[in-house]
Backbone bond lengths (Angstrom), bond angles and torsions (degrees), N, CA, C in turn:
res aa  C-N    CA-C-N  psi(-1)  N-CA   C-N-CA  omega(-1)  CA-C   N-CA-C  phi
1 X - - - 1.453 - - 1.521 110.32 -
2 X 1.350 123.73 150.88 1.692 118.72 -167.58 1.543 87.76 -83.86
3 X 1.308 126.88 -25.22 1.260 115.53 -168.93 1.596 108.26 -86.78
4 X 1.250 126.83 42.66 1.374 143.02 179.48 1.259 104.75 -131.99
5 X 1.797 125.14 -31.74 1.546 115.45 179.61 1.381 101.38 -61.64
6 X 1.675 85.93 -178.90 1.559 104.86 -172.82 1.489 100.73 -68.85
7 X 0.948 129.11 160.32 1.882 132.89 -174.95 1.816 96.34 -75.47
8 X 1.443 129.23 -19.97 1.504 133.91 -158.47 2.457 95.46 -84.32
9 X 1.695 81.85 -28.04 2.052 81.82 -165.43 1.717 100.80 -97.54
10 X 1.663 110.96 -1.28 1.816 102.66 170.75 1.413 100.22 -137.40
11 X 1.314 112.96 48.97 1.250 108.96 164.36 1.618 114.58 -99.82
12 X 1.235 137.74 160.77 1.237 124.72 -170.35 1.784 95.64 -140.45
13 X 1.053 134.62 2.28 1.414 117.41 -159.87 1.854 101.42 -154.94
14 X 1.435 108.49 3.63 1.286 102.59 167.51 1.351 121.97 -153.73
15 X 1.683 105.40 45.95 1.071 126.79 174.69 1.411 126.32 -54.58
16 X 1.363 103.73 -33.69 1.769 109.62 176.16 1.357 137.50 -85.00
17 X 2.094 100.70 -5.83 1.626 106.81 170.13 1.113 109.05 -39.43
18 X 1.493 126.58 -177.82 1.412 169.29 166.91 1.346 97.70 -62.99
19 X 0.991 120.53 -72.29 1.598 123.53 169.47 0.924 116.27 -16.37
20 X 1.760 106.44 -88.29 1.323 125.47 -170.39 1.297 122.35 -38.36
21 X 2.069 98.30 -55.42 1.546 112.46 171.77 1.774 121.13 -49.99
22 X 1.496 101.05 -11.60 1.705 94.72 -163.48 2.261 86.11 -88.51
23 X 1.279 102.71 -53.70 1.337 118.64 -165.87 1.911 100.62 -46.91
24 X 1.141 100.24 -62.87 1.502 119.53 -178.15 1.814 94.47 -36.96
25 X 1.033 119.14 -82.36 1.745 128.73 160.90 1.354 125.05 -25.55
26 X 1.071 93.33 -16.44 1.847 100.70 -170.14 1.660 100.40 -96.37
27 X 1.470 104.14 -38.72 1.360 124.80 -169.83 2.111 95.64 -58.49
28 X 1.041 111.08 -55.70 1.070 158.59 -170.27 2.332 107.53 -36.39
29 X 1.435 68.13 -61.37 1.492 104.93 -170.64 1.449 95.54 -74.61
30 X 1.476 116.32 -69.98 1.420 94.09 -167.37 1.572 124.61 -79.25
31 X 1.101 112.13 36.73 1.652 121.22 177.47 1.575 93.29 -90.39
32 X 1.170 129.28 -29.20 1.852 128.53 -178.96 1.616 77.25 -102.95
33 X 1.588 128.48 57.38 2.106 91.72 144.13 1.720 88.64 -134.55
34 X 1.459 93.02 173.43 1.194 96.19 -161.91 1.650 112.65 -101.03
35 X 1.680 98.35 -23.45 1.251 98.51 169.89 1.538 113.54 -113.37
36 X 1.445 141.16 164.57 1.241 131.85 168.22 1.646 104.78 -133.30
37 X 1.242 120.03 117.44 1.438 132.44 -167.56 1.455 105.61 -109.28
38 X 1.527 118.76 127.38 1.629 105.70 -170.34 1.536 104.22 -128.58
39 X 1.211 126.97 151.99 1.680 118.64 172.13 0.786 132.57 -75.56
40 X 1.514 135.66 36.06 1.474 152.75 -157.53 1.301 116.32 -132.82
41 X 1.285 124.24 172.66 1.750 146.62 177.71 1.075 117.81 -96.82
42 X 1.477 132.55 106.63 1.347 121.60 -159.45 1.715 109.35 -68.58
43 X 0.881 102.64 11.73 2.131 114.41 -173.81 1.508 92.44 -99.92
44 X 1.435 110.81 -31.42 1.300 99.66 -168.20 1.908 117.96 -81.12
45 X 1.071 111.84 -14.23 1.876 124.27 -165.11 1.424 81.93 -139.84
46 X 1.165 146.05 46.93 1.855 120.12 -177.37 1.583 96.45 -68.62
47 X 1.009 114.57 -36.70 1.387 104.39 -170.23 1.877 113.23 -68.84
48 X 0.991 99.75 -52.48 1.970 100.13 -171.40 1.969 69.72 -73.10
49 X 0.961 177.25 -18.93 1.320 139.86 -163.31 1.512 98.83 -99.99
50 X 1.163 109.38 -13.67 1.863 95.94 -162.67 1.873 91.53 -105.63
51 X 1.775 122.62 -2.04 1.083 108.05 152.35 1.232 132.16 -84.59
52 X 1.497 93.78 -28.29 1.817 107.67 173.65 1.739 103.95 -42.38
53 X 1.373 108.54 -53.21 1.413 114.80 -147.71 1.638 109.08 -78.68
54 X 1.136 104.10 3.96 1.799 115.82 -171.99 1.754 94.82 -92.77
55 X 0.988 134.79 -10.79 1.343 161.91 173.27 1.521 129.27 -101.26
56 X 1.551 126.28 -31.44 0.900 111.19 179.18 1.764 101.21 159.56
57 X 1.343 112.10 126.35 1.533 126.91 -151.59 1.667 103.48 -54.39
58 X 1.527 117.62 117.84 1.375 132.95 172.46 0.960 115.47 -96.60
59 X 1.249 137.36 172.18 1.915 144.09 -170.38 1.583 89.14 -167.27
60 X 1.183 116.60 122.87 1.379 127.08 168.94 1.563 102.93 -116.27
61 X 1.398 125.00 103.71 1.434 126.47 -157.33 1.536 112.17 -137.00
62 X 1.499 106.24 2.52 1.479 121.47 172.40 1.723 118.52 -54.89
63 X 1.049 119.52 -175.06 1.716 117.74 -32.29 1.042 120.04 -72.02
64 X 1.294 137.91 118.86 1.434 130.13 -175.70 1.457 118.66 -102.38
65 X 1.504 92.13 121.75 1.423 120.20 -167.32 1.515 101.90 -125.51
66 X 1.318 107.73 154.58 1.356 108.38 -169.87 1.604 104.42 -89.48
67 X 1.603 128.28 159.72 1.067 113.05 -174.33 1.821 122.86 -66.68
68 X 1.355 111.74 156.71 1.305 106.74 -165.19 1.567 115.97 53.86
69 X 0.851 156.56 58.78 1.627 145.12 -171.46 1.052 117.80 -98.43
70 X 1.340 122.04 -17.50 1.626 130.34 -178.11 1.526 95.74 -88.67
71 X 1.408 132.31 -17.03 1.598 129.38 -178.28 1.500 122.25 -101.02
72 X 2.012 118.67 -15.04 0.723 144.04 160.43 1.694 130.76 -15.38
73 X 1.305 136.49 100.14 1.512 132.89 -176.53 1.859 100.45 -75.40
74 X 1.193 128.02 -11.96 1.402 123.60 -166.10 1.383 123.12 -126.83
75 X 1.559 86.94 137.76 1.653 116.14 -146.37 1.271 108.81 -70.91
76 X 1.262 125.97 131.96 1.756 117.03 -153.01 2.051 80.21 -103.12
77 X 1.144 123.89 -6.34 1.661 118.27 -176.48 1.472 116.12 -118.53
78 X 1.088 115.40 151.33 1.808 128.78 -162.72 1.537 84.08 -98.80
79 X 1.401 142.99 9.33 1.411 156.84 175.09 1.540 97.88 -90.55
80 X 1.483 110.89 132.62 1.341 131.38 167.08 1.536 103.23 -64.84
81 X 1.739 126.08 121.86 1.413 131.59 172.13 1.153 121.78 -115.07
82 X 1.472 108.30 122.30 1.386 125.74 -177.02 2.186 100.37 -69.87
83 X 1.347 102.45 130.36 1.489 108.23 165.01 1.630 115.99 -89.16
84 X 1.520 93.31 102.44 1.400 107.40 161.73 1.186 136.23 -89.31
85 X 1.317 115.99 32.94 1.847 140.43 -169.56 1.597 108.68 -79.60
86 X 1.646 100.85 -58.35 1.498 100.46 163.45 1.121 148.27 -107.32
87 X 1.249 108.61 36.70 1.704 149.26 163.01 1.804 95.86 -89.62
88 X 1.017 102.17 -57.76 1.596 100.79 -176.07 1.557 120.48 -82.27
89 X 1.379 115.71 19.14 1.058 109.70 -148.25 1.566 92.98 -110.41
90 X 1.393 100.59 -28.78 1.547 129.47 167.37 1.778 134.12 -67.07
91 X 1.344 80.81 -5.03 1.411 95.76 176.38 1.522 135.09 -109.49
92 X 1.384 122.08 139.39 1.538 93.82 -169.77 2.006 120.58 -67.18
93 X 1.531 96.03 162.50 1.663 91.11 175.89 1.684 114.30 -53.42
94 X 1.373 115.82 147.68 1.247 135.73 176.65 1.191 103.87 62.24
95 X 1.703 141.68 28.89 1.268 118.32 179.35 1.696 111.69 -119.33
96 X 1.303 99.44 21.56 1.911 103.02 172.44 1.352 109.20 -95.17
97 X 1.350 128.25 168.73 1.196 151.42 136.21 1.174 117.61 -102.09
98 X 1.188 127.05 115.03 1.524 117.22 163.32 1.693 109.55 -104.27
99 X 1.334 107.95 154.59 1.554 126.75 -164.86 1.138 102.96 -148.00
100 X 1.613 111.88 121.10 1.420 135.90 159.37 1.532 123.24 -138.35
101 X 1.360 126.77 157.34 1.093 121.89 -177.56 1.682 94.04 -121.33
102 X 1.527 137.90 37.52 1.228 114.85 174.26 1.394 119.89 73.60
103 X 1.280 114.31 178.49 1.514 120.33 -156.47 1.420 107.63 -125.46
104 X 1.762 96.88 17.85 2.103 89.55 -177.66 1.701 101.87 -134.83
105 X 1.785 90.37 -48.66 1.968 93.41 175.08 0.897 116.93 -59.70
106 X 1.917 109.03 163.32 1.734 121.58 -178.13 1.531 72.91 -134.27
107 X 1.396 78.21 -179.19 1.851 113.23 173.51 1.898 93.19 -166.09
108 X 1.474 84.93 -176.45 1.264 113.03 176.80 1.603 139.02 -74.01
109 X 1.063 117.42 132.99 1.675 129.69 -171.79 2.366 88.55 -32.97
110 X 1.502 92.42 -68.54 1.418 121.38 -168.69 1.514 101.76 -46.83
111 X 1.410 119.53 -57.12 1.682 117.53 -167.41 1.816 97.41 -76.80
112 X 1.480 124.39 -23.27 1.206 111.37 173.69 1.729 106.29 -79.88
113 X 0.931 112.06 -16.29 1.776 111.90 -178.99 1.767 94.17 -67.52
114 X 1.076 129.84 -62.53 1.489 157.80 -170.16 1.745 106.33 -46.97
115 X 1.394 97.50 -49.42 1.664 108.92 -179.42 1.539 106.47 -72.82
116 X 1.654 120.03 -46.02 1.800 103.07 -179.73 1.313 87.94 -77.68
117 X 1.088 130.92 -78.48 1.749 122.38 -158.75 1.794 115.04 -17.49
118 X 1.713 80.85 -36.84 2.133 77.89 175.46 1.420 102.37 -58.48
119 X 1.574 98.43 -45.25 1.751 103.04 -162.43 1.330 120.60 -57.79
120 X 1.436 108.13 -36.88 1.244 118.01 165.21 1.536 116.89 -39.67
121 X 1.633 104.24 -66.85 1.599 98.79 175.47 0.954 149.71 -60.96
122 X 1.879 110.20 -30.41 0.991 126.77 168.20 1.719 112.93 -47.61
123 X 0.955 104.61 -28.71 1.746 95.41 -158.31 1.364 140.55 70.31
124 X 0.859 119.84 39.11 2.180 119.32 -145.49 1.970 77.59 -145.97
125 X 1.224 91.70 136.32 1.514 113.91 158.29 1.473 120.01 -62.27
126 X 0.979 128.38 158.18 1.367 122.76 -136.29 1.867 114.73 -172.24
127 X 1.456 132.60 146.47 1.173 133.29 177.34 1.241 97.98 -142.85
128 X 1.549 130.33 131.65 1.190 128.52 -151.16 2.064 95.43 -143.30
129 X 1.056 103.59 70.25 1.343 98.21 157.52 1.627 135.26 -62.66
130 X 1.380 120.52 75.90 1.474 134.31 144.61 1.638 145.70 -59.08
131 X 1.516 96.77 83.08 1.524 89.86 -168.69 2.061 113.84 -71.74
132 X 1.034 89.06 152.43 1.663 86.00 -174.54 1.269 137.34 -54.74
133 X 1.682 109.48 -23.41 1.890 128.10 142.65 1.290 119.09 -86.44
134 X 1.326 122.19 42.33 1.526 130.79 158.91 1.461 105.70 -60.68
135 X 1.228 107.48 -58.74 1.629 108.78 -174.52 1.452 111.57 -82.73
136 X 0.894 110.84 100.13 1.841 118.59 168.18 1.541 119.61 -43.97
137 X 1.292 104.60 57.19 2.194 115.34 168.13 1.586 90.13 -177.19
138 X 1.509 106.21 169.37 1.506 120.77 -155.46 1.453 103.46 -75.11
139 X 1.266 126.64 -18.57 1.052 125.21 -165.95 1.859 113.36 -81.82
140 X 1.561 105.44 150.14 1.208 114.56 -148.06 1.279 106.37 -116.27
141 X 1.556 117.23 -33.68 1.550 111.61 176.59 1.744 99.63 -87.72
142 X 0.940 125.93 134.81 1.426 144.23 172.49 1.305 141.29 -108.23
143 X 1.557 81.25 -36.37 1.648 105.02 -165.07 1.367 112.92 -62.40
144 X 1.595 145.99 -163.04 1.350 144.27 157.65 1.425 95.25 -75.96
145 X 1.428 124.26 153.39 1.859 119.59 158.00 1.154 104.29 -61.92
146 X 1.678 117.03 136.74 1.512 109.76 155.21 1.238 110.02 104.35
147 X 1.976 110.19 -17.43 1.765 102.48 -162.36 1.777 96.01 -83.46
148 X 1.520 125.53 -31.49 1.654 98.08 -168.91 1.566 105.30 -77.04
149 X 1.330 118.94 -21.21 1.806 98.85 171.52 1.279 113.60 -71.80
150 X 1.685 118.72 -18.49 2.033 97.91 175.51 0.944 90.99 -95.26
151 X 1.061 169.51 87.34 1.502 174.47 73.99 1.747 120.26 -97.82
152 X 1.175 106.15 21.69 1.421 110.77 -171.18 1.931 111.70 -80.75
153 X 1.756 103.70 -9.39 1.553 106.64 -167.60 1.642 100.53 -122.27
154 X 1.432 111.66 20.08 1.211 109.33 -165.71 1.712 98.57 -146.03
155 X 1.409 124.41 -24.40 1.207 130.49 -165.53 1.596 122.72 -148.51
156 X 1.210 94.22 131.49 1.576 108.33 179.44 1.267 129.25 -98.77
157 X 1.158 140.75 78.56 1.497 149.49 172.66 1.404 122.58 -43.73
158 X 1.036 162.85 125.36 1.438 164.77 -63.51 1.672 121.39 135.96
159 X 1.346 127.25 122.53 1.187 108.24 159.85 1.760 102.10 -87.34
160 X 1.179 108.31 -29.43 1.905 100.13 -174.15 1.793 90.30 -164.44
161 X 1.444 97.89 166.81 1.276 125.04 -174.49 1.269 129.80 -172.56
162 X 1.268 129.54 151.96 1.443 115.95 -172.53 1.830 118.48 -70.42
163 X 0.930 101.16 85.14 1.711 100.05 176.75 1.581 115.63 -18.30
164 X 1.399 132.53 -59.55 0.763 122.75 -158.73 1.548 118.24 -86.10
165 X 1.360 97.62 -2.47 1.644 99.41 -173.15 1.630 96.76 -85.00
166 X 1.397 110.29 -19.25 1.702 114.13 -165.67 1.511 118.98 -84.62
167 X 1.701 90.72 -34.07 1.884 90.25 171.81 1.336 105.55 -92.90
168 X 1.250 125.75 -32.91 1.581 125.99 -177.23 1.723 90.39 -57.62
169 X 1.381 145.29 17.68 1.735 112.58 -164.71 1.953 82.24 -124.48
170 X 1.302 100.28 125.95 1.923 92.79 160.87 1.141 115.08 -15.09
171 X 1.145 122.45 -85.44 1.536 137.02 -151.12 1.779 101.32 -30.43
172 X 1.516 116.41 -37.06 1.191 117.24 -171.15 1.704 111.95 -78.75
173 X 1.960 106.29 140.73 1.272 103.66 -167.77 1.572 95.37 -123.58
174 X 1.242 153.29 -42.54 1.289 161.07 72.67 1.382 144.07 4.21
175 X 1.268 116.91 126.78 1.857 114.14 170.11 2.091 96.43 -120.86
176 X 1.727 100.70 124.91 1.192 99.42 -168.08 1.739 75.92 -93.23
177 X 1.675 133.70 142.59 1.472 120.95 -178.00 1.754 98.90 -160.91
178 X 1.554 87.03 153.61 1.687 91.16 178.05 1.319 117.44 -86.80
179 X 1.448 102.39 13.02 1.679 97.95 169.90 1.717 128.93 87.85
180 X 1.548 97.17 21.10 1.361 98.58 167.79 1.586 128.40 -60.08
181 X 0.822 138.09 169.65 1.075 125.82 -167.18 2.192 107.20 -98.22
182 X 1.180 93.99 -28.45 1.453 101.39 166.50 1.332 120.84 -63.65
183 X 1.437 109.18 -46.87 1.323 119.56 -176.70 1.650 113.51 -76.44
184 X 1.347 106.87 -17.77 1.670 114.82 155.03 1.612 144.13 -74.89
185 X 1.270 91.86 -10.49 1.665 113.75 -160.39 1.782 87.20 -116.83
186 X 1.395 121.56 -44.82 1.418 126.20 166.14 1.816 111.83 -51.92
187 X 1.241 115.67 -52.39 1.352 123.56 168.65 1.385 121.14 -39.64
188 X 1.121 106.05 -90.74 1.479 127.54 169.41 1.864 98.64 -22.88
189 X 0.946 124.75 -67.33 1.217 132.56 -173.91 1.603 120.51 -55.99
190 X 1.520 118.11 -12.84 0.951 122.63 179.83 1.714 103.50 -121.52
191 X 1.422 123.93 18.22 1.537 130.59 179.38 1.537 107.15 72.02
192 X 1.244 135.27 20.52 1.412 139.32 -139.95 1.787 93.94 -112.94
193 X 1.161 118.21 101.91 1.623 111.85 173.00 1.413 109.91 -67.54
194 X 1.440 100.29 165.66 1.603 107.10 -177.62 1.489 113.28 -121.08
195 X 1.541 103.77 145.17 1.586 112.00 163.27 1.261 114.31 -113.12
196 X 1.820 121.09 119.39 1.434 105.65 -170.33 1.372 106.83 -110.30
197 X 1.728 86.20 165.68 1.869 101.23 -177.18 1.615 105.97 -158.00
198 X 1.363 98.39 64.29 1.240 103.72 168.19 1.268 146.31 -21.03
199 X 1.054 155.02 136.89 1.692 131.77 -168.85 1.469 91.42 -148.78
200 X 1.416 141.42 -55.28 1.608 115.58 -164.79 1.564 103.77 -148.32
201 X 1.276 100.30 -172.19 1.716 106.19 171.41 2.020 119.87 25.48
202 X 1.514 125.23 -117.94 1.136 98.70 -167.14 0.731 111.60 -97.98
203 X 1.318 133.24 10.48 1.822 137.21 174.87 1.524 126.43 -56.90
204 X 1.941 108.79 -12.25 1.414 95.64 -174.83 1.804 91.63 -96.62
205 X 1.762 115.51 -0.93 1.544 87.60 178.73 1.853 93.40 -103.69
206 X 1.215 116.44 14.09 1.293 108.01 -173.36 1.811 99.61 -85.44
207 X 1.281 87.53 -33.03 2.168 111.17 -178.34 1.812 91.91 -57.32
208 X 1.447 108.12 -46.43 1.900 98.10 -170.11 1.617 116.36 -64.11
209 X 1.709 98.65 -37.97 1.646 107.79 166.35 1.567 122.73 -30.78
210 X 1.525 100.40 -82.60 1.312 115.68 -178.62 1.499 111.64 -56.32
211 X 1.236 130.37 -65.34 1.541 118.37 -173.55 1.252 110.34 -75.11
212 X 1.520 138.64 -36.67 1.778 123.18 -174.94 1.499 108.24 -97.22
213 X 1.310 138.11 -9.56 0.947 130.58 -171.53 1.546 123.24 -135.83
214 X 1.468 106.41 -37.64 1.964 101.46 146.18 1.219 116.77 -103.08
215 X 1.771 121.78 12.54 1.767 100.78 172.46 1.404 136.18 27.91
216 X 1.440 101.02 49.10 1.252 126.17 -179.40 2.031 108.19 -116.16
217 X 1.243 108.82 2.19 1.327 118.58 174.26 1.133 109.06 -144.40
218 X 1.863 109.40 174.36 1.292 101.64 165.69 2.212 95.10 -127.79
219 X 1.495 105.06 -176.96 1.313 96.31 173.92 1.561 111.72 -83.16
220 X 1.621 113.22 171.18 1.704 92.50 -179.21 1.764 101.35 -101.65
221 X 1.613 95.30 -1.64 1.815 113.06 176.66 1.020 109.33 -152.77
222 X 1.966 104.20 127.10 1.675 101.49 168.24 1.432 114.10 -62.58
223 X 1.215 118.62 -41.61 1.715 117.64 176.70 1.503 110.61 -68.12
224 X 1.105 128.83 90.29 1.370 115.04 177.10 1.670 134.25 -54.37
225 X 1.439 100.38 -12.86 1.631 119.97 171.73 0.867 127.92 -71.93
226 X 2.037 119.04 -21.24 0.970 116.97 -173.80 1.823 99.45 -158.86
227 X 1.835 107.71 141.21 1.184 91.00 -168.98 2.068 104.45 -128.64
228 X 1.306 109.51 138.52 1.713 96.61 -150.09 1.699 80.23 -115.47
229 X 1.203 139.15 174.28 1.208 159.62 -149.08 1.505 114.50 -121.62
230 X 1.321 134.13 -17.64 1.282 137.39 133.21 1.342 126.01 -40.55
231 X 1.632 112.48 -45.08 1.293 128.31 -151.48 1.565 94.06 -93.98
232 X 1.326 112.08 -58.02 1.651 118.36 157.62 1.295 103.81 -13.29
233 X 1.316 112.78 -96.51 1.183 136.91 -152.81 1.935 103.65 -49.16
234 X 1.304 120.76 -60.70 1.198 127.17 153.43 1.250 122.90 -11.30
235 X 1.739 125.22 -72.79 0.910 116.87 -179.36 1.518 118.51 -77.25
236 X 1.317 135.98 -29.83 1.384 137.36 154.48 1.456 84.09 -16.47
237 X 1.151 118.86 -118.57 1.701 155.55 -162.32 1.671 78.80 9.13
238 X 1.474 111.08 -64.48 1.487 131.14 -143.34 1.581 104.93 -65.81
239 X 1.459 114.29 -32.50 1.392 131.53 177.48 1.806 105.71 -62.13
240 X 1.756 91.18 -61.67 1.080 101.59 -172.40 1.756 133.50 -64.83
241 X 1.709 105.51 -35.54 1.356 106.02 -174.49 1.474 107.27 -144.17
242 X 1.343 97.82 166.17 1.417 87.82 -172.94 1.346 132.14 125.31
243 X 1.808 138.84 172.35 1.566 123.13 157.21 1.379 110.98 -63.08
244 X 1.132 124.58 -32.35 1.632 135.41 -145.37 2.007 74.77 -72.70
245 X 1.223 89.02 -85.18 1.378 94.69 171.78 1.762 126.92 -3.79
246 X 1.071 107.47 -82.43 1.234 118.11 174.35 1.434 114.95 -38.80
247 X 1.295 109.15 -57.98 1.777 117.07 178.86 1.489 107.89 -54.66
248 X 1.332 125.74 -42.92 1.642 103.31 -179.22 1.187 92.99 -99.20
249 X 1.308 164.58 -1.11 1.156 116.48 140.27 1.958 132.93 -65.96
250 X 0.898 126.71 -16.84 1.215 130.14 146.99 1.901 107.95 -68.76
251 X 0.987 133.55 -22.88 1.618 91.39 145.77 0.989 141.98 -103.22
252 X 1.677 98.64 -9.11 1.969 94.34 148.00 1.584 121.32 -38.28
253 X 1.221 113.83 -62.98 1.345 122.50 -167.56 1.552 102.83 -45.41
254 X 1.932 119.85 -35.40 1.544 106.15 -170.97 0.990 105.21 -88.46
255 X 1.678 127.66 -20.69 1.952 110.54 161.67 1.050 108.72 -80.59
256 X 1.497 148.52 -6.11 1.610 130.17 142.25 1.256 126.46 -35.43
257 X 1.906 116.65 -46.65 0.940 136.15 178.53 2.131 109.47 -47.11
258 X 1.554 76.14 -54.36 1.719 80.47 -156.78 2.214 109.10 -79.87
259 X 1.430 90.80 -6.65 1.700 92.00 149.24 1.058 117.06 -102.88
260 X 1.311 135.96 8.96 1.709 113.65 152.73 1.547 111.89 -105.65
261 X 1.488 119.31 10.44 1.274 115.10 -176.11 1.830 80.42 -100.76
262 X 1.118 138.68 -65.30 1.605 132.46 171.33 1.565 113.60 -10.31
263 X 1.087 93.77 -51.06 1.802 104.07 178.66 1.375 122.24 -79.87
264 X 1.563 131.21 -14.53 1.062 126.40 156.30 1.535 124.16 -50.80
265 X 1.476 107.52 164.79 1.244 96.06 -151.23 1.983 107.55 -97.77
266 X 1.621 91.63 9.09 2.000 104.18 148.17 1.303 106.42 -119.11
267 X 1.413 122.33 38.71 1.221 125.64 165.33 1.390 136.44 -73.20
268 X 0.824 146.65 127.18 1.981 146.42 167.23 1.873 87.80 -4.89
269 X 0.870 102.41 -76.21 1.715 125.00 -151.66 1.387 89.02 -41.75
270 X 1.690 101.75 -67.60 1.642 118.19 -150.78 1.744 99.19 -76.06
271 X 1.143 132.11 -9.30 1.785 140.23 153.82 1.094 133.96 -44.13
272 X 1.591 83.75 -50.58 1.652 119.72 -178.88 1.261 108.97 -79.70
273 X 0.904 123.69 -33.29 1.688 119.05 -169.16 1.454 99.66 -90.48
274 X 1.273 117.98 -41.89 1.553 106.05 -167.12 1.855 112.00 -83.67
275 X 1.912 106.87 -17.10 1.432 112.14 156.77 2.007 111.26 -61.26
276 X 1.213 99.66 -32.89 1.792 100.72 176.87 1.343 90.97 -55.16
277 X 1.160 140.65 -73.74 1.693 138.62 -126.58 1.171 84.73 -86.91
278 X 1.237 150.89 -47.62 1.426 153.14 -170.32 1.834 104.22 -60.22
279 X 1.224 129.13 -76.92 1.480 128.23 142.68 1.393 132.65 -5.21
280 X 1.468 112.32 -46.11 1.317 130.12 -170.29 1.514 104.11 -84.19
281 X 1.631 131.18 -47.33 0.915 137.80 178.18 1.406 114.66 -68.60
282 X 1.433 116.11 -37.83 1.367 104.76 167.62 1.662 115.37 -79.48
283 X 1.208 139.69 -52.62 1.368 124.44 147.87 1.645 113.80 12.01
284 X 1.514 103.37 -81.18 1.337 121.98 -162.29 1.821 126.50 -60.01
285 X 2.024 82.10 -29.76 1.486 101.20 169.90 1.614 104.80 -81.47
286 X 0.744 146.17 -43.90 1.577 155.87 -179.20 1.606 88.49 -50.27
287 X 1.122 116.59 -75.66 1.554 107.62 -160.49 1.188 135.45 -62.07
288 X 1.550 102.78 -19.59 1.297 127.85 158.91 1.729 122.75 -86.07
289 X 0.963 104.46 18.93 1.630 137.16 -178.35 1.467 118.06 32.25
290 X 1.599 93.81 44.93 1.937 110.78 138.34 1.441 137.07 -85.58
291 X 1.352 106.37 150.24 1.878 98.65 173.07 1.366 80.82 -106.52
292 X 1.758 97.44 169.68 1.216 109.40 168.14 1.833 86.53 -131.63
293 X 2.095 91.28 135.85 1.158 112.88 162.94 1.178 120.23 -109.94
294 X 1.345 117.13 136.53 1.541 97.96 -167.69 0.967 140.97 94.95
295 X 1.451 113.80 -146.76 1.411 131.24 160.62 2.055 95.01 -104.95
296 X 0.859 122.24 2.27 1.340 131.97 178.98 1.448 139.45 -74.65
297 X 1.120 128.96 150.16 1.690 95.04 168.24 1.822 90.49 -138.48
298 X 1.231 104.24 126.89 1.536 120.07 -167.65 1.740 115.50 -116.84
299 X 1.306 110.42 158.87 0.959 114.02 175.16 1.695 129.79 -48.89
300 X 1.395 144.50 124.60 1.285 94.47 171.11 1.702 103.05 -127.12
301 X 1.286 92.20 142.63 1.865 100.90 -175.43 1.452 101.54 -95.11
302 X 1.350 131.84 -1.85 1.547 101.10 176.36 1.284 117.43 -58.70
């Protein structure tokens, strides 16, 4: 579906941002590299990786996470973080949602009116990371009037927080997300289903991943153009409780499986990485005008 590309290859009217211009360039650039290293599971894309690679040398060596990261005291953002540990601490297991859109996308005054009003209905406890340029114009109040006092015993509002301390904690049953790809690969890894809401660049084919092809999410709108507060609220419920429920989180748990089997050390991941350094060294010997024989690296006089 075109409405699955990246937002940068069907855009028609804002081709010349900063953005675009950086992405377009980027595209650009790595057609001269020699290696291409990606943060993924080669089980997970085999197909776009084993076309990539008919074209030009790939390494699928994801997910790379630093060791321990879910136990971590240090703040991966130059952003002041609110601790939502004992906010959640109060809550029963599996009954949060947490919701973020990341640290770069905006949306709209209107689709953020649309998203609490769901929340409102839904009823489900909730962590609501809102950074204060969420909404793309100067204006600062956004919210509905009135929504953080009816939601004051059920929901926590946020300008930022440590992501990983919030899905890594029980209490969390859901991540409502715009589909970064970090914040997907972080998920998954912590059993955490997803609700998506795409907003720019590769998030609407990262949105096709998770719901049509690892069914590990659901959408938070069938219309992706437009998002109404019934429908919100609806799919919450659907994330949150329920058979529906139950079933993707049990297949979260089997693409959990197949990123920590990547990372073993006869893993996809751990193959890949140590075929990189092997590659890389000969590269390096070549250009410096060695062969390598062997296990060797030799002179070469041709």
């Amino acid at each position: 579906m075109p409405s699955d590309l990246m937002s940068y290859l069907h855009a028609t009217d804002n081709i010349s941002t900063p953005i675009h211009r950086i992405i377009y360039k980027s595209f650009d650039d790595v057609k001269n590299g020699d290696f291409i290293i990606i943060n993924t599971v080669q089980e997970l894309e085999e197909d776009t990786i084993s076309g990539i690679q008919q074209q030009q040398p790939i390494y699928a060596i994801g997910p790379i996470f630093p060791p321990g990261f879910t136990k971590s005291n240090i703040s991966t953002s130059l952003w002041p973080e609110s601790d939502c540990t004992q906010w959640l601490d109060t809550k029963p297991h599996g009954s949060v949602l947490y919701v973020s859109f990341g640290s770069y996308a905006h949306t709209s005054k209107h689709e953020i009116s649309e998203i609490a009003n769901g929340l409102l209905l839904s009823g489900v406890n909730f962590i609501w990371v809102i950074r204060p340029d969420t909404v793309s114009s100067d204006e600062s109040d956004f919210l509905p009037v009135g929504f953080e006092e009816s939601v004051k015993e059920r929901g926590r509002i946020v300008s930022w927080c440590c992501q990983i301390d919030v899905i890594s904690h029980p209490a969390i049953r859901g991540f409502l997300t715009h589909c970064g790809w970090n914040s997907i690969l972080e998920s998954i890894w912590c059993s955490v289903p997803l609700l998506c809401y795409p907003l720019l660049t590769d998030q609407f084919t990262n949105r096709k991943l998770v719901v049509d092809d690892l069914k590990v999410g659901i959408n938070l709108c069938d219309d992706k153009k437009s998002v109404n507060r019934e429908e919100v609220s609806e799919n919450i419920n659907r994330l949150m409780k329920g058979k529906a429920s139950e079933e993707i989180r049990e297949q979260v748990k089997k693409v959990k499986k197949v990123l920590e089997d990547g990372m073993e050390k006869n893993g996809s991941s751990a193959r890949n990485f140590m075929q990189l350094i092997e590659d890389l060294k000969a590269n390096i010997a070549k250009k410096k005008g060695f062969g390598i024989r062997g296990s060797r690296v030799a002179k070469n006089h041709t």
